[in-house]
N, C-alpha and C positions, 0 to 999 in steps of 0.2 A: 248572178248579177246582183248586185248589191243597189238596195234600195236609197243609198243616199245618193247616188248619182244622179238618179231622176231627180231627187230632190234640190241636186246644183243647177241642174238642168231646167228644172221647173222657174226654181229661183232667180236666174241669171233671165229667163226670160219674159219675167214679171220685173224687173228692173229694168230694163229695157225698154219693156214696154210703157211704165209709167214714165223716165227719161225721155224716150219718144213724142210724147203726149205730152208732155211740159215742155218741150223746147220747140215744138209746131203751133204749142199754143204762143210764145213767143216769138214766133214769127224767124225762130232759127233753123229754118231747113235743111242747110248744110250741116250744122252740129247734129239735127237729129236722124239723118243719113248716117254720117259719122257712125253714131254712140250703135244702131243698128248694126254696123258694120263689127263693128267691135264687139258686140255681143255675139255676132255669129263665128267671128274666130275662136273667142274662148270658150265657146261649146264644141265647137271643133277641134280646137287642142284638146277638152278633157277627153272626144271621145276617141283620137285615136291614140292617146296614149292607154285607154281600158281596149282597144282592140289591139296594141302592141303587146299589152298582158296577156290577151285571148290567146296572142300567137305565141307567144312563150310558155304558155300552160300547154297549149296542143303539143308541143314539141316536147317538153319534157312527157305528157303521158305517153305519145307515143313514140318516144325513145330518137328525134330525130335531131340530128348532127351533133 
């Protein structure tokens, strides 16, 4: 596993959260719904494309299809 993952990972979710917290303090609820929303997709996209990786390495070591 590769440490910069965490670190997109970490990243995206300190954006988010400061995003969060400035658009509730303006009284934008649904934007800061939103912008939540949104940040848990793109941590979802990165992380099953590193577990699509995971399954293609398994398969190549152990020699399947």
């Amino acid at each position: 596993m590769d440490i910069d993952l965490i670190f997109k990972i970490a990243g995206t979710g300190i954006i988010v959260a400061v995003l969060n917290l400035v658009l509730k303090r303006a009284e934008r609820e649904e934007q800061a719904m939103l912008t939540t929303l949104a940040g848990l997709i793109v941590v979802l996209v990165v992380i099953v494309k590193e577990i699509g990786n995971l399954f293609e390495t398994i398969k190549s070591v152990f020699g399947l299809w």
